[in-house]
N, C-alpha and C positions, 0 to 999 in steps of 0.2 A: 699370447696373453694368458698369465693364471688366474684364475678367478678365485677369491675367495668368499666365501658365506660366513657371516658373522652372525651368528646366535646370544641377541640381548637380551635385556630385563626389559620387565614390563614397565619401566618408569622411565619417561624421554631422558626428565632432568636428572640423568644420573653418572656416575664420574664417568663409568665404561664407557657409556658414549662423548664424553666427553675425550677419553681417550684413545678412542678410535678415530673420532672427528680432527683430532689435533695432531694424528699421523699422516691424515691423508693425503697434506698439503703438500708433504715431503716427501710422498710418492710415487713416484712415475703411474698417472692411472691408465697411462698406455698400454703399462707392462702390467698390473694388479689391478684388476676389477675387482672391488668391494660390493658385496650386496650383503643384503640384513634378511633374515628371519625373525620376524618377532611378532609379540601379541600389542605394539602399538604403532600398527603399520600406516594409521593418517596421520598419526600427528609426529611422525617421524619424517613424515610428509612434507608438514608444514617448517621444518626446520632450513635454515637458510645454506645450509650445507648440504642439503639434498636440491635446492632450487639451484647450488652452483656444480654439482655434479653427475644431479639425473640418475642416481645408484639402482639399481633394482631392488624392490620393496618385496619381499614375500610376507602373509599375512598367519600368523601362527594364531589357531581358533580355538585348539582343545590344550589340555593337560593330561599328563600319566594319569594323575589323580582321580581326575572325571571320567576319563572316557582312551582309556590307553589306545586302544584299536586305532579310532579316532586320528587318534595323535599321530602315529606310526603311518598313517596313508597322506596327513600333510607331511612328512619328514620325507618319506620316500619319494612322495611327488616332486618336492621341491629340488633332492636332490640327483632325480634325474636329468635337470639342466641342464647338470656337466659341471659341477664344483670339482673343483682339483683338489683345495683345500674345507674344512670346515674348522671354524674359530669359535670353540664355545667359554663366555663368559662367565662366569658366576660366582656367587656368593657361599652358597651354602648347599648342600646335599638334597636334594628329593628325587632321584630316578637316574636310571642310566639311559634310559630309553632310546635319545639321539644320539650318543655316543656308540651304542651299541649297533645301532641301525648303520652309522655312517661308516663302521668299521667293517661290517658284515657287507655293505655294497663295495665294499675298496677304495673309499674314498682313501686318496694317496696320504692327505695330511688331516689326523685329527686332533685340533689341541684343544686341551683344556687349560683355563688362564685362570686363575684367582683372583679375585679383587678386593677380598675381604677377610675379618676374622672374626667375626659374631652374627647372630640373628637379630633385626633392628626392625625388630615388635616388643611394642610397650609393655603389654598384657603378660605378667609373670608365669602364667601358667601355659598362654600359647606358643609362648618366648621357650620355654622349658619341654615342652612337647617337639618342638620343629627342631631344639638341640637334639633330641633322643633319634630324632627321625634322621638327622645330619650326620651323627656318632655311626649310627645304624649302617649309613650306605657308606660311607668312608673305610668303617672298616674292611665291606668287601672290595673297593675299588681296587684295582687291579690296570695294568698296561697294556690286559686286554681289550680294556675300553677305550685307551686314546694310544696314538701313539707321538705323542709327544703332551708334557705339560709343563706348566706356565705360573707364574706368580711376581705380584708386584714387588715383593717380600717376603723375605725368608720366613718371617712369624707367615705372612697369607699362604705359602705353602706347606706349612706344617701343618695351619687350620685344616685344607683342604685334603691335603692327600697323607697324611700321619705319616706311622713308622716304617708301613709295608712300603712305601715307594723311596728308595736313596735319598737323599739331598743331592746326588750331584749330577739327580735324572733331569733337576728340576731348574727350567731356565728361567733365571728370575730378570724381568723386564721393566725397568724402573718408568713410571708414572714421568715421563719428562713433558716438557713446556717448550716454546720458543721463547727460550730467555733474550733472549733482543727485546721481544715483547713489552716484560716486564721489569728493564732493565728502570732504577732509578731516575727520573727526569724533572728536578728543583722544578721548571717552570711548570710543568705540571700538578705537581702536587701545590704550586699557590693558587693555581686559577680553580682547581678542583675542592680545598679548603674554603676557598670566597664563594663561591657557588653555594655550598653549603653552610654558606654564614659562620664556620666554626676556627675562622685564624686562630684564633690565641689560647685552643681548647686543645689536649690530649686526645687523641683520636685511638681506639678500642676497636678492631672489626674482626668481623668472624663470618666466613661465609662458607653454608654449606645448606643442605636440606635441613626445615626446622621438625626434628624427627629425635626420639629415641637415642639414637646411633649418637646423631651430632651435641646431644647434654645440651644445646642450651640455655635450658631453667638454670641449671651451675652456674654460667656465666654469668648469667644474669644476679641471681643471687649476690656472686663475688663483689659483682662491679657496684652494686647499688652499697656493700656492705666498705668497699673500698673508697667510694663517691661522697662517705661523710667524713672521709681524712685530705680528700683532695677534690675541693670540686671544681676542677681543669676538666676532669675524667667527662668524657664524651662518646656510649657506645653506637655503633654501628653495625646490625644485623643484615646483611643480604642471602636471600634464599628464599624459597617457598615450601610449603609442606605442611602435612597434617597436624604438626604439633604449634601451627600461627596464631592461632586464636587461645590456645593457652597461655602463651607467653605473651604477647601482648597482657593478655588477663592479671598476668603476674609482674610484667612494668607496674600495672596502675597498681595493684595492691599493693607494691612497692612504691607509690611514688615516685616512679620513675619514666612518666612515659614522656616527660619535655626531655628525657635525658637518652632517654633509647633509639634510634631510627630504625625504624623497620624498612629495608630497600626493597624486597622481592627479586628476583633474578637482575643480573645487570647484564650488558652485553660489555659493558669498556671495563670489568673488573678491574684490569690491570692501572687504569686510572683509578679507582677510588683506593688501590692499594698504596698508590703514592699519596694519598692523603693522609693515611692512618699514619699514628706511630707507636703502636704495638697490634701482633696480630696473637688471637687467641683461639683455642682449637681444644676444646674441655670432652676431646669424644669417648664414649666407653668403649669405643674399639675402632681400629682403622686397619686396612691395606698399607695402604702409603699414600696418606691424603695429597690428593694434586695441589689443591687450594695451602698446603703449608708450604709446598715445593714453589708457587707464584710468589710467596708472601715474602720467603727468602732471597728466592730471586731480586726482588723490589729490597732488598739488605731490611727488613723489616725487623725487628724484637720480634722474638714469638715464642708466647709461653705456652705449652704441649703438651697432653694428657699422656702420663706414662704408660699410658693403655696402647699407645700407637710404639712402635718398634723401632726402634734407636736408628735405624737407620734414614730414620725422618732427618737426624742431626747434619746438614749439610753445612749448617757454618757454623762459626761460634756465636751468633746472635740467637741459635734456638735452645730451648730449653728443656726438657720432660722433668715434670710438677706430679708427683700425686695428687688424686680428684680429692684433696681436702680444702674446703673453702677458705679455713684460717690463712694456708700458705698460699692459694692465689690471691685472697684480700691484697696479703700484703706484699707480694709479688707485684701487683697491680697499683700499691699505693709508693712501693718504691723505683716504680721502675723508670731507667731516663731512654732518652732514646736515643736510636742510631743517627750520629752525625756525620760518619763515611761510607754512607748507602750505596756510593757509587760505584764498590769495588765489589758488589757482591757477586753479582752477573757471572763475571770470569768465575765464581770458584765454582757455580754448577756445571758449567759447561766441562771446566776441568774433570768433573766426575762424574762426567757420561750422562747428564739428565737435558742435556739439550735435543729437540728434536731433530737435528740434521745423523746425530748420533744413532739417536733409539732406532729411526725410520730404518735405518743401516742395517740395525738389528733384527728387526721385524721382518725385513726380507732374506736373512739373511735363514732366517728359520721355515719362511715358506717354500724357500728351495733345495733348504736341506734333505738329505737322503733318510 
């Protein structure tokens, strides 16, 4: 059995896990033991993915920042276990520290993966700082610290590792789905529509964390400013996060809160995607958002903040928009929907984003040399 250690971010609801969680099922966990390092080891707990796999939980308490020492005698403990491999996730730059550590014990495989291309804090000046601090260690990053890295996307690996590391060092691992999943299903999308009382309305959804990163006040803006040339228009928010109580705040200054649904996380996503019919995604920066890769799967319309990396474009039903509110207005006020949803399925699979594919990949790299 190889064992591998995956090192996450402090926020359960967040894509990495969601893309770790959505390899697992297509992985022999006979052959790959998965366990997590992290700093939200109960409530990673309470995930029902851990209730059907039993993974082993380590519990990360300090930071380089605070308390380096600290930090380095959880790393070490932990990986005396016996990890064969070490999978470190990340965003953005603050320390080598685990990388370093895991290198100097032997660990046989250290990757680094990308999931991102910006810092997703509000505050202009903290947002600006934690870039200086991200610039700062990038530029030293070096193959001494991992020996292998990783990226959703060619823009997520240029964020992460610039110019000193090749592009062709860099395995880029695309964000896939089980598109079976999320294939189109008519009766679904009527009994999911009537549910929601909204048959004969244009459905608008967007789901991700309500944060910075993900622009929702944008959407919202557009759609209210779009909703007085067509009022079909019907949005749909799912997600949680610190930026809820603002935007809600901003439906009603707008007017808009018989018009907005706030859902908070769902577990049937893939049902409420057959409801919509267009999906929208106004972020100021993305990896390779899972949630557009669901949306198209489901042959959805989806219009795309040109801030995310063309290679988001898996069919011709998506689009990348500049974050100007005029052209999503009326993006939003012209737009019809898809009436051959059913053929979308096949073209991701065709291009590598199904999971039976990626899992192939994933192992493919843990036992590489």
């Amino acid at each position: 059995m190889k064992r591998i250690l995956h090192m996450t971010p402090p926020e359960i609801k967040n894509g990495v896990y969601r893309y770790i969680f959505n390899h697992m099922g297509y992985i022999n966990q006979e052959e790959y033991q998965f366990a997590f390092l992290t700093k939200v080891a109960e409530e990673l707990k309470q995930t029902k993915e851990y209730g059907e796999y039993r993974f082993p939980v380590h519990s990360l308490k300090h930071t380089e920042r605070e308390n380096k020492s600290a930090l380095e005698r959880e790393i070490k403990s932990t990986l005396k276990e016996g990890y064969d491999v070490i999978h470190l996730h990340t965003s953005s730059w603050r320390g080598f520290s685990i990388e370093e550590i895991a290198m100097d014990m032997g660990i046989k495989k250290v990757i680094v993966h990308s999931h991102s291309t910006g810092i997703d804090v509000t505050d202009n000046l903290e947002r600006a700082e934690r870039l200086a601090e991200h610039e700062k260690y990038k530029e030293r990053f070096t193959l001494r610290y991992a020996t292998d890295v990783c990226a959703c996307s060619r823009l997520a690996g240029d964020w992460l590792f610039g110019a000193q590391i090749p592009r062709e060092k860099i395995h880029i691992l695309p964000n896939a789905i089980d598109v079976e999943r999320y294939r189109f299903r008519p009766e679904i999308r009527l009994k999911k529509r009537r549910e929601l009382g909204l048959d004969d309305r244009i459905i608008i959804g967007n789901v991700g964390r309500y944060c910075y990163q993900k622009n929702q006040e944008f959407l919202i803006r557009t759609f209210s400013a779009a909703r007085q040339q067509n009022a079909k228009l019907f949005l749909i928010l799912m997600g949680e996060g610190i930026a809820e109580l603002q935007l809600k705040e901003l439906a009603k200054e707008l007017h808009m809160e018989a018009e907005v649904l706030f859902m908070g996380w769902q577990e049937d996503v893939e049902e409420y995607l057959q409801a919509m019919d267009v999906f929208c995604l106004p972020s100021r920066f993305e990896g390779l958002p899972i949630s557009a890769i669901e949306a198209q799967a489901a042959g959805l319309k989806c219009l795309i903040s040109d801030a995310v990396s063309e290679e988001i474009l898996l069919t011709d039903q998506a689009m990348l928009l500049p974050l100007e509110e005029g052209i999503w207005q009326k993006a939003l006020t012209d737009i019809e929907a898809n009436d051959a949803r059913e053929l979308y399925g096949r073209k991701l699979q065709e291009q590598g984003y199904d999971l039976r594919t990626a899992a192939g990949k994933l192992t493919e790299l843990y036992d590489g040399n």
